[in-house]
C-alpha positions as CSV (number, residue, x, y, z in Angstrom):
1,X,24.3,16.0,72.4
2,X,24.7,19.9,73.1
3,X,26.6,21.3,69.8
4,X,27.9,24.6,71.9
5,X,28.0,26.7,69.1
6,X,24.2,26.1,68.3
7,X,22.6,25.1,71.8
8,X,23.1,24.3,75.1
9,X,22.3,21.2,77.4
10,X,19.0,20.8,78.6
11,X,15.3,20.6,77.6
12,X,15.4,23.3,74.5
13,X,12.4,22.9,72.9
14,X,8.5,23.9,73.7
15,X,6.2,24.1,70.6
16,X,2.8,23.1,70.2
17,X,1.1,23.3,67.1
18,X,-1.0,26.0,65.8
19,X,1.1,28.2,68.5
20,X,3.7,30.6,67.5
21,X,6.8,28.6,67.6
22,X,9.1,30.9,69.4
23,X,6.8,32.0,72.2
24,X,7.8,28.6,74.7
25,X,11.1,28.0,73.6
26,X,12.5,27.3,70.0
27,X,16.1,26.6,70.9
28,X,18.4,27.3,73.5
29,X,20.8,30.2,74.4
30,X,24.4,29.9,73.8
31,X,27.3,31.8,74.7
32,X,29.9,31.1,71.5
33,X,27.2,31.1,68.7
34,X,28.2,30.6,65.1
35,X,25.2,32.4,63.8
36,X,25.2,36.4,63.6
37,X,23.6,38.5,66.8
38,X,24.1,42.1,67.5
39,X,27.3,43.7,68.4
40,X,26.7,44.3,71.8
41,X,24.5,40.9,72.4
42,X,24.8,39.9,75.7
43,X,25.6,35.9,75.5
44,X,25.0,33.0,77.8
45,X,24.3,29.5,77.6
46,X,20.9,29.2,78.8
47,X,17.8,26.2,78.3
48,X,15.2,25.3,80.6
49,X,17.1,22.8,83.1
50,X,19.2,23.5,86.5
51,X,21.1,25.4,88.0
52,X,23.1,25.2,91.3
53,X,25.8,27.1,93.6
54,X,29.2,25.6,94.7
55,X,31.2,27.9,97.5
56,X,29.2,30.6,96.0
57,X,30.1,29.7,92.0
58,X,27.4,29.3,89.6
59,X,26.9,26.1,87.8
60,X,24.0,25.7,85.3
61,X,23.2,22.6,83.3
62,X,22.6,24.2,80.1
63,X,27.0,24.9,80.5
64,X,27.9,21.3,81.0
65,X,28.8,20.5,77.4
66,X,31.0,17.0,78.0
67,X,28.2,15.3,80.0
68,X,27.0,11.2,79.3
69,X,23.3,11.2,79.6
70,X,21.2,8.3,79.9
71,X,17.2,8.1,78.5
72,X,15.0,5.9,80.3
73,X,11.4,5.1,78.4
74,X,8.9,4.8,81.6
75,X,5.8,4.4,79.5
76,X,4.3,5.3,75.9
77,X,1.0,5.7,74.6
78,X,-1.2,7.6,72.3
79,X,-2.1,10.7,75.2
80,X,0.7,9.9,77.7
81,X,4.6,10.3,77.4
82,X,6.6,9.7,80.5
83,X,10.5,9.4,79.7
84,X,13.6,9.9,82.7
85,X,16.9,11.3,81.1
86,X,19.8,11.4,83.4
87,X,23.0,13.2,83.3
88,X,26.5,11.9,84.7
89,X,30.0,13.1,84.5
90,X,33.4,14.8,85.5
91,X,31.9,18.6,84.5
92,X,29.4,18.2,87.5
93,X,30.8,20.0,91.0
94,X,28.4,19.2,93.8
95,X,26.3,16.7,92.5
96,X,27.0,13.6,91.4
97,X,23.8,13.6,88.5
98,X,21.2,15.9,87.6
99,X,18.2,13.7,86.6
100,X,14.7,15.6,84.7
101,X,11.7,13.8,84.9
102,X,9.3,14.8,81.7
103,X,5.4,13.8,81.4
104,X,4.2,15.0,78.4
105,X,0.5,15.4,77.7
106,X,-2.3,16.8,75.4
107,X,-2.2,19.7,78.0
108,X,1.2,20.3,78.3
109,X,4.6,19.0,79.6
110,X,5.8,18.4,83.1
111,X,9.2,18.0,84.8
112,X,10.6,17.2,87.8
113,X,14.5,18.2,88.0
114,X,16.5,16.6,90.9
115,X,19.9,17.0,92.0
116,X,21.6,13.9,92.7
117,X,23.3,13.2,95.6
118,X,23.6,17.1,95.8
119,X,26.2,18.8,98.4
120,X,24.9,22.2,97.9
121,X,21.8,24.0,99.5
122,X,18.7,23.9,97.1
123,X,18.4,24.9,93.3
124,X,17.1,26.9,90.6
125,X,15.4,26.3,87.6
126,X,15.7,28.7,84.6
127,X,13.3,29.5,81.8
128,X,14.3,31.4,78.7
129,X,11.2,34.0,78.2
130,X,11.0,35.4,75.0
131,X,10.9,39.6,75.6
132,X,11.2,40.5,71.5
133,X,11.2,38.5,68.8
134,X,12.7,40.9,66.0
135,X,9.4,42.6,65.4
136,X,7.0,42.6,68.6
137,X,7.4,42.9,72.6
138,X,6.0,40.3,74.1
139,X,3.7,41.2,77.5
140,X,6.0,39.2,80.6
141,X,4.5,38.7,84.2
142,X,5.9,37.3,86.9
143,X,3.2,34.7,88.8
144,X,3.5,33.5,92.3
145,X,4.4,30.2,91.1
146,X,6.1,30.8,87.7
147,X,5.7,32.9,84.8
148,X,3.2,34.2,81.6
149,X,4.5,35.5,78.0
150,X,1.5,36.7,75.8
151,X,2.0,37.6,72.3
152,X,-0.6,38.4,69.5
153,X,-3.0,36.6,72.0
154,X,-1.3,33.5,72.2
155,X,-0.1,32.5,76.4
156,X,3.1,30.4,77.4
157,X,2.5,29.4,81.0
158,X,4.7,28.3,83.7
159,X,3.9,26.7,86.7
160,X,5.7,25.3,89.7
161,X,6.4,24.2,93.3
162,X,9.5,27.0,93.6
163,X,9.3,28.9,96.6
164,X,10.5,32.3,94.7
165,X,10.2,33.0,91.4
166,X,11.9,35.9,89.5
167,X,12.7,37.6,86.3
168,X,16.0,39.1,85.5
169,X,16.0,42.6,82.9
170,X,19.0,41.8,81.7
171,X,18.4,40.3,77.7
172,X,19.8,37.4,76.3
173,X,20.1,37.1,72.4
174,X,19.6,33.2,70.1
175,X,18.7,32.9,66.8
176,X,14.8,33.8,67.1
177,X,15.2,36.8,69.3
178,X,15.8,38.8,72.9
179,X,14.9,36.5,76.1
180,X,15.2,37.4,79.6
181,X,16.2,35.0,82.3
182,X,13.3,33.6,84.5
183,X,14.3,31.7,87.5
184,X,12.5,29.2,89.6
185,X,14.2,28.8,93.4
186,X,13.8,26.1,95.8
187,X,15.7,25.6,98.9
188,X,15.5,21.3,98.1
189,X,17.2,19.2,95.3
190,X,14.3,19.1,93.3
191,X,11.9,21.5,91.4
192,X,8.6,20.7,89.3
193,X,7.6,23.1,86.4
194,X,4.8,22.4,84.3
195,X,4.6,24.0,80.4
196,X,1.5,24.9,78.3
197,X,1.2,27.2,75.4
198,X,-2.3,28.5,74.1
């Protein structure tokens, strides 16, 4: 569970070793942190996970702070982790679960979002890219399917089935540094984005 003043709901977390830890995603964005960020620091609670429109209000999952969430082991072994966590509850408008799919492997992670029994037209995906981490810029491009962050030679890559992809200028501010907004659209329920640092 999400503690709001620290992190926000939603996959958090991408670090492979021997890769600087901040360059995927160290921890989430909040909007009510506890820890110290600049003055003018813009705030939002922001993680890698979904995010939908309801009569034209935004609703993101990484917000959702009251949901029951339910992990569902599909298999384990030494090279291959494939796990289904599943979120429920009253804070959802317009869907009645949001349900992430993760496959973890030597090469990277994968995961398939869906919006359960959804009553809104498609969905986005968003991905915290780190843009300064307190002493370097890091080098951002926007892809045809997702997104690249280079830093001291070391690559985060995105990759997905989103029909648009987009980066916003606007910076966000956590604990390890400045991050810009990346967002993954699809006009269906469900999205796929794969993750691999180098």
């Amino acid at each position: 569970d999400a503690d709001d003043h620290y992190d926000s709901v939603g996959l958090g977390r991408i670090q492979k070793k021997g890769v600087y830890s901040a360059l995927g995603l160290s921890t989430p964005c909040t909007s009510e942190p506890v820890y110290t960020t600049p003055a003018a620091a813009n705030l939002i609670d922001m993680s890698l996970g979904a995010v939908w429109y309801v009569d034209g209000v935004r609703f993101s999952l990484a917000q959702l702070h009251s949901l029951t969430h339910k992990l569902e082991i599909v298999s384990e072994t030494e090279d291959r982790v494939e796990f289904v966590i599943t979120y429920e509850g009253a804070e959802l408008v317009g869907v009645k679960a949001v349900q992430e799919h993760y496959v973890l492997t030597k090469d990277g992670l994968t995961v398939t979002t869906q919006l359960i029994g959804a009553q809104t037209g498609g969905m986005q995906y968003t991905v915290p890219l780190l843009a300064y981490n307190g002493s370097a810029e890091t080098v951002r491009t926007v892809t045809d399917n997702g997104f690249t962050v280079t830093l001291s030679g070391q690559d985060y890559q995105v990759a997905s089935n989103a029909e648009s992809v987009s980066c916003e200028d606007t910076r966000y501010f956590n604990r390890n540094g400045e991050y810009c907004m990346g967002i993954l659209e699809s006009t269906d329920h469900s999205i796929t984005v794969s993750f691999q640092l180098n």
